[in-house]
C-alpha positions in Angstrom: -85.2 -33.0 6.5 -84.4 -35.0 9.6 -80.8 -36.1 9.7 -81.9 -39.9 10.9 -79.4 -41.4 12.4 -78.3 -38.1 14.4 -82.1 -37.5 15.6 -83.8 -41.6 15.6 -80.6 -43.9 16.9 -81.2 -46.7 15.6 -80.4 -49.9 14.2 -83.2 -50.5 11.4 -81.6 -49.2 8.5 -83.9 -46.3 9.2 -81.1 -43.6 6.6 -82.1 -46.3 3.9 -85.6 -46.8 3.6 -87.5 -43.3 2.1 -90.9 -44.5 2.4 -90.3 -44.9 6.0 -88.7 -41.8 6.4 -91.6 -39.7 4.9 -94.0 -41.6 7.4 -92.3 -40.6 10.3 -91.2 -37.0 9.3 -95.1 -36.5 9.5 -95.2 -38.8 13.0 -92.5 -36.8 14.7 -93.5 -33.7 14.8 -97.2 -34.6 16.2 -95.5 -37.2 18.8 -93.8 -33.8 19.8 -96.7 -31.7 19.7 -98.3 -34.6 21.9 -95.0 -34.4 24.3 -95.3 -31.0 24.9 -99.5 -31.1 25.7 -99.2 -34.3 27.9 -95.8 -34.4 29.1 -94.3 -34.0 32.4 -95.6 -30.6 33.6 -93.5 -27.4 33.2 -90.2 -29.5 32.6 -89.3 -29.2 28.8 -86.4 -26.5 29.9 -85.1 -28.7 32.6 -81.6 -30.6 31.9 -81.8 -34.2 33.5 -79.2 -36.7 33.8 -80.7 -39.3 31.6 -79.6 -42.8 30.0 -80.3 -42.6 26.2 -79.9 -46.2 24.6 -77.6 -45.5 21.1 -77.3 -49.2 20.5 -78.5 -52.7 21.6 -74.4 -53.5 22.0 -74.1 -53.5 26.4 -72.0 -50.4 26.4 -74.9 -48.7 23.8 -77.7 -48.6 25.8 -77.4 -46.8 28.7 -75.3 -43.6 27.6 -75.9 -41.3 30.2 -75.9 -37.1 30.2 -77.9 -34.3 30.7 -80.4 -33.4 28.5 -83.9 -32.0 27.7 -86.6 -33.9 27.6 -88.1 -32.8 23.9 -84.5 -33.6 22.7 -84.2 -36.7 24.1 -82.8 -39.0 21.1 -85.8 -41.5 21.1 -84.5 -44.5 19.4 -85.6 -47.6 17.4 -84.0 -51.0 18.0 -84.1 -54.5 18.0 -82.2 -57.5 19.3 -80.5 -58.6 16.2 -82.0 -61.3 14.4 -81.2 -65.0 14.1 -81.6 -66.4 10.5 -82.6 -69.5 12.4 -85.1 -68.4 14.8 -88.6 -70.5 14.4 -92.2 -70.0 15.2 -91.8 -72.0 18.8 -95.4 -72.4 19.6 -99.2 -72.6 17.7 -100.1 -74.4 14.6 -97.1 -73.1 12.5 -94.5 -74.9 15.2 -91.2 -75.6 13.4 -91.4 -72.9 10.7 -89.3 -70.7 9.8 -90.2 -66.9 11.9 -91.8 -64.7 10.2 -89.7 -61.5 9.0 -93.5 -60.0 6.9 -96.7 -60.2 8.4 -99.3 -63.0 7.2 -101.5 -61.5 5.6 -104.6 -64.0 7.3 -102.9 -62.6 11.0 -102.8 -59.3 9.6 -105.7 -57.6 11.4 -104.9 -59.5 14.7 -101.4 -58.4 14.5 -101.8 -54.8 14.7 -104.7 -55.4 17.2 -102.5 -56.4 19.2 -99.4 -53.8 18.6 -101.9 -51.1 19.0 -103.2 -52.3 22.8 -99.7 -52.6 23.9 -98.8 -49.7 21.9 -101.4 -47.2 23.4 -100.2 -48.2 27.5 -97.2 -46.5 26.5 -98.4 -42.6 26.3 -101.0 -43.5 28.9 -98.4 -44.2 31.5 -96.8 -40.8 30.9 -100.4 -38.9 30.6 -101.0 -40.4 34.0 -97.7 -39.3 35.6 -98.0 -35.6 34.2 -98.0 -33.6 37.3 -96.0 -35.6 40.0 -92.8 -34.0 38.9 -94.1 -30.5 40.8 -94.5 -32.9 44.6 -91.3 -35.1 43.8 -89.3 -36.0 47.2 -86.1 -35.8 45.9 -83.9 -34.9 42.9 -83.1 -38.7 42.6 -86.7 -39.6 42.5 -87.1 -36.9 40.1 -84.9 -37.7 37.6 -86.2 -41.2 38.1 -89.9 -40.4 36.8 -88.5 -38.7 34.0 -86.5 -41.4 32.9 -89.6 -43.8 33.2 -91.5 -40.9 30.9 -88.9 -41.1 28.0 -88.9 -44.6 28.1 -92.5 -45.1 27.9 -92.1 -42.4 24.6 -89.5 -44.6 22.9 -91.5 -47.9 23.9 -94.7 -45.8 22.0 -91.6 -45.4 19.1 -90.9 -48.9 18.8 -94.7 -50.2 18.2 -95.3 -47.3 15.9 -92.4 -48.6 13.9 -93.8 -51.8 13.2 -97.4 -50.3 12.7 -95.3 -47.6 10.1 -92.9 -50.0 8.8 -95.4 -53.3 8.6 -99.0 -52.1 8.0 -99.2 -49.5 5.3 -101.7 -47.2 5.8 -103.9 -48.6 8.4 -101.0 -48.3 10.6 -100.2 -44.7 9.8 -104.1 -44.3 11.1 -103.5 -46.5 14.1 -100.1 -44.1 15.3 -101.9 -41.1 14.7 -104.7 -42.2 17.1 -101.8 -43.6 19.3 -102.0 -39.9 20.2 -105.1 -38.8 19.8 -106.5 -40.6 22.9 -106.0 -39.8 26.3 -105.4 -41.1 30.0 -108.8 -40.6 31.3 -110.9 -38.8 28.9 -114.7 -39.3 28.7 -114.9 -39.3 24.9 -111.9 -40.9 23.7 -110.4 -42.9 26.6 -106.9 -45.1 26.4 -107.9 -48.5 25.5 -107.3 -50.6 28.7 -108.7 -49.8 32.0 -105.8 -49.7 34.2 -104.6 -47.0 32.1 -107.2 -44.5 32.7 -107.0 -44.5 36.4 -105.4 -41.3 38.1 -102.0 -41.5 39.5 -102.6 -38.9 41.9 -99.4 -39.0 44.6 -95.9 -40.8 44.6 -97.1 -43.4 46.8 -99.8 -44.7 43.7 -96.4 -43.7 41.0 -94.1 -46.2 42.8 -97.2 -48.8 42.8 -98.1 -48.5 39.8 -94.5 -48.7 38.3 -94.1 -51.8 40.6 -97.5 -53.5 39.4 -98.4 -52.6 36.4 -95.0 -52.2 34.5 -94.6 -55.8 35.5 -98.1 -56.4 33.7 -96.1 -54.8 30.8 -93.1 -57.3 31.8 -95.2 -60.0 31.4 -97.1 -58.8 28.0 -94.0 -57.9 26.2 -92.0 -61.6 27.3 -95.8 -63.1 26.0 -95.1 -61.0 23.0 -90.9 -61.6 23.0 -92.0 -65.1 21.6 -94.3 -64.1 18.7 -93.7 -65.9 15.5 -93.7 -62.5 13.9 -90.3 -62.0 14.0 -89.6 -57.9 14.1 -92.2 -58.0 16.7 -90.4 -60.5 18.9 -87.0 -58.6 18.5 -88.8 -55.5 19.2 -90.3 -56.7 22.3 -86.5 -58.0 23.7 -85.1 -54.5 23.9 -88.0 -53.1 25.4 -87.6 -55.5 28.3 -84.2 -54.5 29.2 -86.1 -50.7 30.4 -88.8 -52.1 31.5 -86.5 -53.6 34.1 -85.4 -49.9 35.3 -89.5 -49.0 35.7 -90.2 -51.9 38.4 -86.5 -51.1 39.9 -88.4 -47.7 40.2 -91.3 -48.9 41.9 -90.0 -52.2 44.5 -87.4 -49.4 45.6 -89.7 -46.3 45.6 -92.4 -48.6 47.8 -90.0 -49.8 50.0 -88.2 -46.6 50.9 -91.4 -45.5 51.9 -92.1 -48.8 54.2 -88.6 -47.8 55.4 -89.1 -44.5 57.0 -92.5 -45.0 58.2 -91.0 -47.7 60.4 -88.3 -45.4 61.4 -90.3 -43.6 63.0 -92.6 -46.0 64.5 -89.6 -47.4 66.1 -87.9 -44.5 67.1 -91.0 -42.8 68.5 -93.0 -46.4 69.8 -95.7 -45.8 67.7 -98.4 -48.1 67.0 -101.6 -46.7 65.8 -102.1 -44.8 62.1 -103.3 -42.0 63.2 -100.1 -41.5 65.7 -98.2 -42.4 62.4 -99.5 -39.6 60.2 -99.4 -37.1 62.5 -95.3 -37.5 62.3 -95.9 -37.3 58.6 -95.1 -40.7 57.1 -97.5 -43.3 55.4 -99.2 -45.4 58.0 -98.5 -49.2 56.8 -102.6 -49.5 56.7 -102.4 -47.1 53.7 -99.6 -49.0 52.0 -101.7 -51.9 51.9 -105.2 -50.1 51.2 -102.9 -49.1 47.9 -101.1 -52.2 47.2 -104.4 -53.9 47.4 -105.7 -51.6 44.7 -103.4 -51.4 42.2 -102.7 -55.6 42.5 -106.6 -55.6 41.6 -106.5 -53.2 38.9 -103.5 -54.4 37.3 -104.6 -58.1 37.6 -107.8 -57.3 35.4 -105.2 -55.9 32.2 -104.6 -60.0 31.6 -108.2 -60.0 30.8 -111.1 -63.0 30.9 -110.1 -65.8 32.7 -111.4 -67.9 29.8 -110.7 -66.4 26.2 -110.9 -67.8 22.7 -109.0 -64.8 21.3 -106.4 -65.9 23.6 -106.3 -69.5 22.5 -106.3 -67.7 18.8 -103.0 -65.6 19.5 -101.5 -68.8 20.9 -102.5 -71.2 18.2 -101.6 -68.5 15.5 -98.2 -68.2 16.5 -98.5 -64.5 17.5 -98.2 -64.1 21.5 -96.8 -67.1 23.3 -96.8 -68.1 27.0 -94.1 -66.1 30.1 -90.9 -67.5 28.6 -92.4 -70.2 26.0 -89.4 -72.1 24.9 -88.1 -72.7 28.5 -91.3 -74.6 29.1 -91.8 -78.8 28.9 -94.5 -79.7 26.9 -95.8 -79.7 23.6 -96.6 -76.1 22.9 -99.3 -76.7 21.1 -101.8 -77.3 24.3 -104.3 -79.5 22.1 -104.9 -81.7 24.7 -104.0 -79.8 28.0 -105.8 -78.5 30.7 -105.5 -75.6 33.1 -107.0 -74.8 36.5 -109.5 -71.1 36.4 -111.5 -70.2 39.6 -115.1 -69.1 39.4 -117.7 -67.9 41.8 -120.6 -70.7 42.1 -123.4 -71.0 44.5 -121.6 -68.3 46.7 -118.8 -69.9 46.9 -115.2 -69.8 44.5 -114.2 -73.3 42.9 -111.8 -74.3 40.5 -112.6 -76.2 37.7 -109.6 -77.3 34.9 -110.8 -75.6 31.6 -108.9 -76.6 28.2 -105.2 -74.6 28.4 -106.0 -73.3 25.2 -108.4 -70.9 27.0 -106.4 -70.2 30.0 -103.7 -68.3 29.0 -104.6 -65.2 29.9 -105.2 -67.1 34.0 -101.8 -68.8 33.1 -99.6 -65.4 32.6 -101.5 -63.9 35.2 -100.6 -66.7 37.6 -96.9 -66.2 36.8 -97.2 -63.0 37.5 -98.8 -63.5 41.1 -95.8 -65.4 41.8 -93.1 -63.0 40.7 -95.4 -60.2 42.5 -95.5 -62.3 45.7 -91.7 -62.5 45.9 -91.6 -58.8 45.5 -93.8 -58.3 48.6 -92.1 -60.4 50.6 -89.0 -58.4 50.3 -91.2 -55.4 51.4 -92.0 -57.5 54.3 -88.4 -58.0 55.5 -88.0 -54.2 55.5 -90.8 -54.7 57.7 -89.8 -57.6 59.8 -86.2 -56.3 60.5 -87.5 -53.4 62.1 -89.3 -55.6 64.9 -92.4 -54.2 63.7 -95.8 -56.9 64.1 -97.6 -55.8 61.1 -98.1 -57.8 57.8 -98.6 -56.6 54.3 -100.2 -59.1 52.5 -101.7 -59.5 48.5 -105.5 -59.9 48.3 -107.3 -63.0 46.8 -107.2 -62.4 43.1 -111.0 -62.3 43.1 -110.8 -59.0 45.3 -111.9 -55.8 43.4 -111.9 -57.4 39.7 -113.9 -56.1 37.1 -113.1 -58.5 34.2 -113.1 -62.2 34.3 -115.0 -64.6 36.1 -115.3 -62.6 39.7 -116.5 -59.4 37.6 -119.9 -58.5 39.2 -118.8 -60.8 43.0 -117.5 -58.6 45.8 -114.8 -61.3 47.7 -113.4 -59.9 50.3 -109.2 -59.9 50.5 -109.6 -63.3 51.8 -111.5 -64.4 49.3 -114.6 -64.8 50.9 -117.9 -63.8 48.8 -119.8 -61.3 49.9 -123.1 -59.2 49.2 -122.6 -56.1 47.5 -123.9 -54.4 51.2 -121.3 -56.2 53.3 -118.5 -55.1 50.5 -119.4 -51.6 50.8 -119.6 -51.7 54.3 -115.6 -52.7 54.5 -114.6 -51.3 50.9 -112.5 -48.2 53.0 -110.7 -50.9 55.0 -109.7 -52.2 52.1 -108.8 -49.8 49.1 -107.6 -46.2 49.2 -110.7 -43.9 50.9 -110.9 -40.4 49.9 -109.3 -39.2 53.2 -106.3 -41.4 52.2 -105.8 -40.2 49.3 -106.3 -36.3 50.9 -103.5 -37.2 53.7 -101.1 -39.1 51.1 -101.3 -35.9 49.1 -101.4 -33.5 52.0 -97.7 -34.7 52.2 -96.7 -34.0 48.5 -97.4 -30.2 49.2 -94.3 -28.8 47.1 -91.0 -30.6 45.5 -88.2 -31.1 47.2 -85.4 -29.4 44.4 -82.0 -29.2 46.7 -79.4 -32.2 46.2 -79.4 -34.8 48.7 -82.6 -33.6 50.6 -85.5 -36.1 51.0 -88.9 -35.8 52.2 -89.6 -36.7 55.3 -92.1 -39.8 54.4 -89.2 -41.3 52.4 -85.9 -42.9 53.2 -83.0 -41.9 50.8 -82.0 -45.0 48.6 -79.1 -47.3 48.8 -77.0 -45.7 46.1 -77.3 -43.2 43.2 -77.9 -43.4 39.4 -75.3 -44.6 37.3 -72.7 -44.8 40.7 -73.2 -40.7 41.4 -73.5 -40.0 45.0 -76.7 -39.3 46.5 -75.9 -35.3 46.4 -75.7 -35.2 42.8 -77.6 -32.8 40.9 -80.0 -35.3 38.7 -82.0 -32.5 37.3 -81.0 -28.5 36.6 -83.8 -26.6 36.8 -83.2 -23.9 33.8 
């Protein structure tokens, strides 16, 4: 018998509820047996100095220590509710939130928890074997904080699916594990998810990218009318912070160094670059433009009525809804969507009811943008004339209205001939991906030592120094 509160912190009255209980005594042990298959690679004996959340109180939820990964305390919380909270947005506007599910939303629902549900293992099947090249201890202890996150964030939706569906969602958490990153026959459910992460370089951009996709979702989702979904979401959000932290520093640490040395040693050309052993700032874009295309298709069609059906239900509202001046109810409003016509991209305004997938993913440009541009001071303050810069969002998309076009980063259209003709100019070739890893040979274990192709960061975890001994190799 699981002693609840010492094993599942949490702050769902988890001790209380029995049928609950007997659900997840048969969940945990599989999530474990999952853990162990697909976790990070030939660390379950390691002790790392990670932040377990206890509470959603500020001093509850970062309590940090060293522990094991399989014994990390993965918890269930939620922003405590207010009795007064409404549906903000949709057809039900002005009613009280919804604390059960509605039974003619009930399908939708869990569609819904399960997508956002199943990114969660996905992100951690990906990142499986970068712990054995990690540049630092720091940077080591920082994946595998990302990776126990991502586990409690799968713990959280397969909560609600447990606590809120019956036995459908039992069925839904057991195949929460049953799929994998990758796999041919039974592949994660969104794209992005089943693409390798095969060096640190494509870790840091895909924790800067698409975590803030999962930003974005889980703020969409922060706003549902269903109430412990909403709450659910809220928590989440404060880790999800820590992941992009991960991923803006990670990237530009990397920008860092590699103009280090170009300074230092007057270089101008890649190839001079790589042969000192840091990332040439062609690569960094090749890969920035990648994973900004990749993530940008998770928002989905440009155009979609399921959209406008999560919307008008009340179940997934717009990038911080209630801070927004209109009617929320988007009856009679319109929204600008690009398509490719006659060889050329136009815009057209489309009902805003459709758009909200283009509408999130236009907030998210602009959040991405500013994230860039701090890369580029890094850039700018070392005198160096070089510019990274994000593609048109037509570049490299397989879902939506430029699905099937090849536009060029500057968002011309092109034949499919004159794309492949430039595609290695423009995402990650082969070769790059062989130098990139070429540098990730073996980890660097010893406290306070860096890899060469990375600067150190500005400060350590939790105010240790830089020389602290984040993980203890057992």
């Amino acid at each position: 018998m699981i002693n609840y509160t010492e094993k599942i912190p949490n702050n769902v009255d988890l001790g209380r509820d029995r049928v609950l209980q007997r659900a997840l005594e048969h969940w945990q042990p599989a999530f474990l047996g999952w853990w162990y298959d697909m976790g990070p690679t030939e660390s379950r004996n390691y002790d790392v100095y990670l932040r377990t959340a206890i509470s959603v109180e500020p001093d509850g939820w970062a309590q940090f220590d060293y522990i094991k990964m399989p014994e990390y305390r993965w918890g269930i919380f939620l922003q405590p509710r207010d009795e007064r909270r409404q549906v903000n947005f949709g057809t039900h506007k002005g009613q009280p939130a919804w604390q059960d599910v509605p039974g003619e939303y009930r399908s939708t629902l869990r569609r819904i928890i399960v997508t956002q549900g199943d990114t969660e293992p996905a992100s951690v099947e990906q990142q499986k074997m970068l712990g054995l090249s990690c540049p630092s201890l720091y940077d080591l202890r920082n994946i595998f904080q990302v990776n126990v996150e991502e586990g409690r964030h799968l713990w959280a939706m397969v909560y609600l699916l447990h606590r809120y569906f019956g036995r459908d969602g039992r069925e839904e958490a057991e195949a929460l594990l049953a799929r994998r990153s990758g796999d041919t026959d039974n592949p994660r459910i969104l794209g992005a998810f089943n693409e390798p992460t095969p060096d640190w370089l494509a870790f840091y951009m895909f924790t800067f990218f698409t975590d803030r996709d999962g930003k974005f979702q889980l703020c969409a989702l922060a706003e549902s009318g269903f109430d412990p979904l909403a709450r659910t979401c809220r928590f989440m959000l404060t880790e999800e912070a820590h992941h992009m932290f991960v991923g803006e520093t990670g990237v530009g640490r990397i920008i860092q160094r590699t103009c280090e040395v170009m300074k230092e040693k007057k270089l101008e050309t890649p190839s001079d670059v790589r042969a000192l052993g840091v990332i040439d700032l062609q690569t960094i874009q090749k890969y920035l433009n990648f994973h900004y295309s990749v993530t940008l298709d998770l928002y989905g069609s440009d155009v979609s009525s399921n959209a406008a059906n999560y919307f008008t239900s009340g179940l997934k509202g717009r990038f911080r809804e209630t801070k927004l001046e209109d009617d929320h109810v988007l009856i009679d409003a319109f929204y600008p969507v690009s398509e490719v016509v006659g060889g050329k991209i136009v815009t057209k305004n489309v009902p805003a009811l459709t758009a909200l997938n283009e509408r999130l993913r236009d907030d998210y440009i602009d959040e991405i943008a500013d994230g860039v541009s701090r890369w580029q001071r890094v850039i700018d303050q070392a005198g160096i004339p070089f510019r990274l810069t994000l593609p048109h969002k037509g570049f490299h998309r397989e879902i939506g209205n430029f699905a099937g076009h090849f536009i060029s980063p500057e968002g011309e259209v092109l034949t499919e001939e004159a794309w492949k003709k430039h595609e290695f100019e423009w995402v990650p070739s082969p070769k790059d991906y062989e130098f990139v890893q070429s540098l990730m040979s073996g980890r660097v274990a010893e406290p306070g030592k860096f890899a060469n192709w990375i600067a150190p960061p500005l400060r350590g975890v939790n105010n240790q120094p830089l020389n602290f001994e984040y993980v203890r190799f057992n």
